[in-house]
N, C-alpha and C positions, 0 to 999 in steps of 0.2 A: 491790606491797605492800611497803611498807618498813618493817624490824623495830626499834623500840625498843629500847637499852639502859639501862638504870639503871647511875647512876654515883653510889656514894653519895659525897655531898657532902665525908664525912672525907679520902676519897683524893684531890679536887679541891685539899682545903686543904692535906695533907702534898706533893704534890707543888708550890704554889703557894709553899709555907714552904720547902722545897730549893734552888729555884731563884732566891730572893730574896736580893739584891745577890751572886750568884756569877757571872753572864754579864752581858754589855753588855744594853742592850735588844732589839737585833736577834737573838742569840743565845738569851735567855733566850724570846723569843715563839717560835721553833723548837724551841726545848727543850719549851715547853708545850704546842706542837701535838702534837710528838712524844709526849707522853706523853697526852695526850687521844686520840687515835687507839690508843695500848695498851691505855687505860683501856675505851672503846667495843668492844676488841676481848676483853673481860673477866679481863686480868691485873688484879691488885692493883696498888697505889698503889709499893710497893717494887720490885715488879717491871718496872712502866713507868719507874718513875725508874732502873732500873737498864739496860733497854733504851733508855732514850732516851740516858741517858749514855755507852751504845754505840755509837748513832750519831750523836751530835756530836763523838765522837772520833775516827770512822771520814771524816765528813765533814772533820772539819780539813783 
């Protein structure tokens, strides 16, 4: 049995608007996994973006 998370749609678009023209495309679709996997794991929208900015830093 697999659990559903609600992801409401505001956090989908503030982290989709952060990430828009600041990374290549390669980058920015990592940045956005990244922060969809936050998101699912039920930090907020700030919080993913601020975790995933962690680790595209960390991966440089």
């Amino acid at each position: 049995m697999t659990v559903k998370n609600f992801v409401p749609a505001e956090y989908i678009e503030q982290v989709m608007e952060m990430s828009r023209d600041v990374f290549t495309k390669e980058e920015e679709l990592e940045f956005l996994k990244s922060c969809l996997f936050y998101l699912q794991e039920g930090f907020n929208a700030q919080q993913a973006i601020e975790l995933s900015m962690v680790d595209y830093l960390v991966d440089m």
